[in-house]
VMD Tcl script that draws the C-alpha trace (Angstrom):
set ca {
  {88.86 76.23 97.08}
  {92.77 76.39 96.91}
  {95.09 74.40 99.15}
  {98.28 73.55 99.74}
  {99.45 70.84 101.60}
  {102.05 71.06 104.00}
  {103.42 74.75 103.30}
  {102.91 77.47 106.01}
  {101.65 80.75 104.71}
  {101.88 83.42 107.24}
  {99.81 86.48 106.71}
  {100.71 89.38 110.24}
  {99.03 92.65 110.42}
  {98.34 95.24 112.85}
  {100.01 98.72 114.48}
  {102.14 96.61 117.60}
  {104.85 96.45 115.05}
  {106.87 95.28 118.71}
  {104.87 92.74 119.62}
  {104.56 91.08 115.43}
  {108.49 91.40 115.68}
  {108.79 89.28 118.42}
  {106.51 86.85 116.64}
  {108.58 87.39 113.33}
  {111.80 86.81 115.81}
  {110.20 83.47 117.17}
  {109.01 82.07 113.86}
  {112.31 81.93 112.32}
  {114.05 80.21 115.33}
  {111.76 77.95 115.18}
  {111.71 76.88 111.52}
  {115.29 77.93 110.22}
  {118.49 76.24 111.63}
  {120.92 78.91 112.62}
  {123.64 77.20 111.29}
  {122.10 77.74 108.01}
  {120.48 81.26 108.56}
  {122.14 83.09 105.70}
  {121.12 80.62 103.34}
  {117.71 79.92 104.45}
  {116.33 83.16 105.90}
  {115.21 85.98 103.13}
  {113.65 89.59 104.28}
  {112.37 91.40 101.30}
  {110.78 94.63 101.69}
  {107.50 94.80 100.46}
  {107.97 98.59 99.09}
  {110.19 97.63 96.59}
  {108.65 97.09 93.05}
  {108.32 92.95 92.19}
  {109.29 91.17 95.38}
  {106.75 89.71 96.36}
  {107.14 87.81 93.13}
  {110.84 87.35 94.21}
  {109.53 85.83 97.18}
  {107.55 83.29 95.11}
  {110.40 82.57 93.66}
  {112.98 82.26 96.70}
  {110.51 80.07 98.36}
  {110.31 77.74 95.88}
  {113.80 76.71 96.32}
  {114.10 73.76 98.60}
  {116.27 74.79 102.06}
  {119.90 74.55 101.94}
  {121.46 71.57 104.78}
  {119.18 70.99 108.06}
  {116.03 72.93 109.08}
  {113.82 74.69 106.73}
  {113.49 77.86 104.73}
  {111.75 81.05 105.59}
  {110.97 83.91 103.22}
  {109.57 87.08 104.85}
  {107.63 90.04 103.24}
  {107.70 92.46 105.44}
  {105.94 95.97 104.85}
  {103.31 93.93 102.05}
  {101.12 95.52 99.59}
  {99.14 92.33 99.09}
  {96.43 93.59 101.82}
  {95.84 96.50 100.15}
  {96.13 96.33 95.99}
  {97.52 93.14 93.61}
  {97.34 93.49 90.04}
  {95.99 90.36 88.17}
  {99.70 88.87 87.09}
  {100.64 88.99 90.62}
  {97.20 86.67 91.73}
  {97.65 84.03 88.81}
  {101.52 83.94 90.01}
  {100.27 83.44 93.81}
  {98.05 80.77 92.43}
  {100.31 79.35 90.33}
  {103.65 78.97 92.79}
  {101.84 78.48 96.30}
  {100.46 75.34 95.66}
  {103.67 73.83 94.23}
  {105.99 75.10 96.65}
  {108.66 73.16 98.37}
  {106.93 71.65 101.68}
  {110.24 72.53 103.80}
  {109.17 76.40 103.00}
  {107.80 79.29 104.98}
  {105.79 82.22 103.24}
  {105.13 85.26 105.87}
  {103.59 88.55 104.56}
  {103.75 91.22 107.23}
  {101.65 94.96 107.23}
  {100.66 97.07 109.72}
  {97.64 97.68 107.90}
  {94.85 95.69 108.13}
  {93.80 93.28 104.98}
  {91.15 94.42 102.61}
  {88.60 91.38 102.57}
  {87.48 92.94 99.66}
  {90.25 92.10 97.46}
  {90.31 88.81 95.46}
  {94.05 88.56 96.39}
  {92.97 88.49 100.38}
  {90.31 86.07 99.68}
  {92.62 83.99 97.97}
  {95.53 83.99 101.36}
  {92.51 83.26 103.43}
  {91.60 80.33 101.81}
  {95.92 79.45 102.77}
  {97.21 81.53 105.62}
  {97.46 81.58 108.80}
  {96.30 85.01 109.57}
  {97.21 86.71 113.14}
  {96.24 90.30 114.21}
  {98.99 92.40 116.68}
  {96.59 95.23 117.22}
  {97.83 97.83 119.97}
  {95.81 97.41 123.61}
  {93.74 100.74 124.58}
  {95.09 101.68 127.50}
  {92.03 101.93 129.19}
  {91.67 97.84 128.87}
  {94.16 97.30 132.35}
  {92.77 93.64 132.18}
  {93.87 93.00 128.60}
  {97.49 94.72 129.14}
  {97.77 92.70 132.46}
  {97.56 89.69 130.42}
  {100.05 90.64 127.99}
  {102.32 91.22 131.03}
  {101.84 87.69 131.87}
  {102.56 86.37 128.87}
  {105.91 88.48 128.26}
  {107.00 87.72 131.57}
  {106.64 83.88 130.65}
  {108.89 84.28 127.89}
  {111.48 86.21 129.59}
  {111.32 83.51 132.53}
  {110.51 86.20 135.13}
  {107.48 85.25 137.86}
  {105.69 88.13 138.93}
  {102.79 88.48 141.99}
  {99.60 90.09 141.10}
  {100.12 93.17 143.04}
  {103.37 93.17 140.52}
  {101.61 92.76 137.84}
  {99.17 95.62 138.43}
  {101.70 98.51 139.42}
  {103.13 97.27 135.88}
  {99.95 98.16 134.27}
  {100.02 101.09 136.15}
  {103.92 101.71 135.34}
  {104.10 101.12 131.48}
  {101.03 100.88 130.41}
  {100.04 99.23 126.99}
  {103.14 100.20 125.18}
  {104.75 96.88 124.18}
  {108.26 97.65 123.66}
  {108.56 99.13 127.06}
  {106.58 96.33 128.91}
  {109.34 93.84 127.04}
  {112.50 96.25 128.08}
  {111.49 96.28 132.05}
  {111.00 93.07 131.99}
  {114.36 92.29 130.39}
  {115.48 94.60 133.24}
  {113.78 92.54 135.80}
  {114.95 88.63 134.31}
  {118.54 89.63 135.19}
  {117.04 90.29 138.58}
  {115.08 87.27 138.85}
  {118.17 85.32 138.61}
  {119.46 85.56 141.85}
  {116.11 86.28 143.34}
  {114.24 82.68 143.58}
  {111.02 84.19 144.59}
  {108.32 85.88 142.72}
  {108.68 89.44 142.54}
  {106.27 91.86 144.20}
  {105.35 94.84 143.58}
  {107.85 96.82 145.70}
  {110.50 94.99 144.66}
  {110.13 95.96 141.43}
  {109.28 99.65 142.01}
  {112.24 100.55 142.33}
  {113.55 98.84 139.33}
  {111.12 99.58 136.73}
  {110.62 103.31 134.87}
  {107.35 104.60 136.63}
  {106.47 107.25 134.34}
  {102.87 106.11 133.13}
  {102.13 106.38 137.02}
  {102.75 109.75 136.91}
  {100.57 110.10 134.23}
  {97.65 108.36 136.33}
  {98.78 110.80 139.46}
  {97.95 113.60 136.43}
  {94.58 112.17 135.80}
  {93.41 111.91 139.72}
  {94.75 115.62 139.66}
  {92.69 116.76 136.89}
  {89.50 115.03 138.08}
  {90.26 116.64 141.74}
  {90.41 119.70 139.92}
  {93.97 120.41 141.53}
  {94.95 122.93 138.65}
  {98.45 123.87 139.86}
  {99.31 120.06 140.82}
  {97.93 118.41 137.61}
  {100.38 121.31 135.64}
  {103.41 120.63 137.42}
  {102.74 116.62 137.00}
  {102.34 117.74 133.20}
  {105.71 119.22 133.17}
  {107.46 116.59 134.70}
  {106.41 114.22 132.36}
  {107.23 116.20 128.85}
  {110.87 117.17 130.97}
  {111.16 113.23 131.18}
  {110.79 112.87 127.13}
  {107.00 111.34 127.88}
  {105.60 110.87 124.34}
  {102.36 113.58 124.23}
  {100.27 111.18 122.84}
  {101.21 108.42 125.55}
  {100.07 111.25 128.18}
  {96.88 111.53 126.42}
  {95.88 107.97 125.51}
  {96.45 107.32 129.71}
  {94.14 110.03 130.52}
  {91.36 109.32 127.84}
  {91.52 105.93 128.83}
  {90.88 106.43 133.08}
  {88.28 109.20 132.07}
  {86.93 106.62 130.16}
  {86.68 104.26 133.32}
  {85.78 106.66 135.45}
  {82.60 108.17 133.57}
  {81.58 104.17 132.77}
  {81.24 103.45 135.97}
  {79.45 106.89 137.54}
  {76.71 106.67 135.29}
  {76.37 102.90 136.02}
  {76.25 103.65 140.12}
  {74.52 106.95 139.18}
  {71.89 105.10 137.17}
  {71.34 102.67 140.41}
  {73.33 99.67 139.44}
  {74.00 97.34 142.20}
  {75.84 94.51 140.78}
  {79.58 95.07 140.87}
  {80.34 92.19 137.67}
  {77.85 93.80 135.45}
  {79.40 97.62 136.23}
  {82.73 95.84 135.93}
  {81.93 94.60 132.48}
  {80.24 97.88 131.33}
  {83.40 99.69 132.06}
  {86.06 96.68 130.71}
  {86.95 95.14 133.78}
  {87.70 91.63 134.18}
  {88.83 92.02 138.05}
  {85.59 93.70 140.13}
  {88.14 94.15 142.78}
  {89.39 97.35 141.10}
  {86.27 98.49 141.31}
  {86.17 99.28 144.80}
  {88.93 101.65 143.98}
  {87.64 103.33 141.79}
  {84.42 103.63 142.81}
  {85.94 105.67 145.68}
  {88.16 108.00 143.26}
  {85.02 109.17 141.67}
  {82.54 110.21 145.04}
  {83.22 113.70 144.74}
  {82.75 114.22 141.36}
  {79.42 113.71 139.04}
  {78.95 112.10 136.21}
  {77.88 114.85 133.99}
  {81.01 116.61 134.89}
  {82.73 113.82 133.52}
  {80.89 113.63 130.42}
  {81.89 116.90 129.85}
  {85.72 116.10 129.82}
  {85.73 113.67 127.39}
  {85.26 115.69 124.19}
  {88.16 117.96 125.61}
  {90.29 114.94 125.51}
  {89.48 114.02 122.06}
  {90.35 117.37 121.24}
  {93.60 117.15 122.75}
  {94.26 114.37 121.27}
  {93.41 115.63 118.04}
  {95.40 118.62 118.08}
  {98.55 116.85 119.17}
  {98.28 114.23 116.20}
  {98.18 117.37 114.15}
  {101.22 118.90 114.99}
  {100.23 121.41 117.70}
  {102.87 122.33 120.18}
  {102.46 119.62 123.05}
  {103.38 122.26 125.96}
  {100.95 124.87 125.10}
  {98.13 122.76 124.22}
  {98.52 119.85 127.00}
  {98.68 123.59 129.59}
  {95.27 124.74 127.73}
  {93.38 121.74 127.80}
  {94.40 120.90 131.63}
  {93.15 124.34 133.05}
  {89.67 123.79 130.57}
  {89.19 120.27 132.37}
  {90.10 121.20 136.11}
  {87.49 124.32 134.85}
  {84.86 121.84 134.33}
  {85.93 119.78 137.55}
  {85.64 123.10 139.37}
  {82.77 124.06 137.77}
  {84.24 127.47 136.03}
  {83.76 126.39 132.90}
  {80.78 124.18 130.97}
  {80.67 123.10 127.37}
}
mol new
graphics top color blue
foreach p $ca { graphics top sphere $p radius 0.5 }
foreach p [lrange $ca 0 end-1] q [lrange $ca 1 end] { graphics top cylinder $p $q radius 0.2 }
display resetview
């Protein structure tokens, strides 16, 4: 087995490209003196012929004055293909390099275990996954809150934290912008901030697209359009729309069948639909009487369709329209599929 002593190898992957920045971000304050940052910091982009062979080479030059030295990769083929020069290089350099040095390869695709050049960083790196959250796991995304808000030194209450969920959803970038919004706040207000403090702070738009979903599955045509139009006239990404409303479908049909199917015991229904907090379940539990679960069944493959569509091109408008009066069809029962 390979080793090297004392040399950090970084290997990042995954779609959150916000959330591995930040990481990125914190890694090189904390290894590379800012004093020295031109000298000691390197991004090389990993699309450009030979550089991860440049980065061999940059790394194995001891850091210039106090801290250490960081060479970054970012956008790295190494995942996905190596040639056999490259992997005697990388097996050559990485366990002679300097032990003041930092080696980070970042791709938003994931590693291919397959490849004698991943086998090889595993044996070295530290690898770390930023993989986006579905946005039907509210538990996961309230976590994520949490931790962002510890970082930005804001203190939120847990009725705060859930109109967040509700509010932004999983979409990292925007969950770090409100709360960069709500730290300048939290300066000159000592206490934690609740939930209606914050309302009227924070960009709500992912709670209209919830208010969409409750329309649709009330089978409230003319309201869940409207809702739909508001949210494209507020420069909604399509596909945000859509991943809100597959994911509370999602929930909702998990746990009808469950209570449908004569389940009793609130944890396991809670697990079965990917809820850490049973409390919500009371909630939603009573969003879903008037509705069955085979209705609900139904709208899923609509969704998936609508998703589809829009990740090939089709005209958001027209098809979000379409695929709203097909669902509140099936809530109504006009339509079956």
């Amino acid at each position: 087995m390979f080793k090297i002593k004392n040399m950090p190898v970084y290997f990042f992957w995954g779609e959150d490209d916000f959330s591995l920045s930040i990481e990125v971000k914190q890694l090189r304050l904390q290894v590379v003196d800012p004093v020295w940052m031109d000298f000691n910091f390197l991004e090389l982009s990993g699309t450009v012929s030979d550089s991860e062979v440049l980065a061999l080479a940059e790394v194995m030059t001891p850091p210039f004055g106090n801290g250490e030295r960081l060479v970054w990769v970012k956008d790295t083929l190494l995942g996905q293909q190596c040639t056999e020069p490259l992997l005697n290089e990388l097996k050559r350099v990485l366990p002679a390099v300097n032990e003041n040095a930092h080696l980070l390869f970042t791709s938003t695709k994931k590693p291919d275990s397959r490849l004698k050049s991943t086998k090889f960083l595993q044996t070295i790196a530290r690898f770390k996954e930023f993989s986006l959250i579905r946005a039907w796991k509210t538990e996961e995304i309230a976590e994520q809150i949490k931790r962002f808000a510890q970082t930005k030194g804001v203190t939120l209450t847990y009725d705060a934290v859930e109109l967040m969920v509700a509010a932004v959803g999983s979409d990292t970038r925007a969950i770090w912008n409100e709360l960069e919004k709500l730290s300048l706040y939290q300066v000159s207000f000592k206490r934690p901030l609740d939930a209606q403090i914050i309302a009227s702070l924070i960009n709500i738009t992912s709670q209209n697209s919830l208010q969409l979903a409750t329309a649709i599955m009330q089978g409230k045509t003319g309201q869940a359009l409207g809702l739909a139009g508001d949210l494209l006239n507020q420069n909604e990404p399509p596909l945000k729309i859509v991943a809100t409303l597959v994911g509370q479908f999602r929930t909702w049909t998990l746990i009808k069948l469950q209570v449908e199917a004569g389940e009793k015991d609130d944890a396991k229904i809670a697990t079965m639909a990917d809820l850490n907090n049973p409390k919500r379940l009371y909630f939603l539990k009573k969003e879903i009487q008037s509705i069955s679960g085979h209705k609900l069944i139904k709208t899923i493959p609509l969704l998936l369709e609508l998703e589809y569509g829009l990740k090939r091109g089709s005209e958001p408008s027209a098809l979000l329209q379409t695929k709203i009066i097909q669902l509140c069809g099936i809530v109504n029962g006009f339509q079956t599929r």
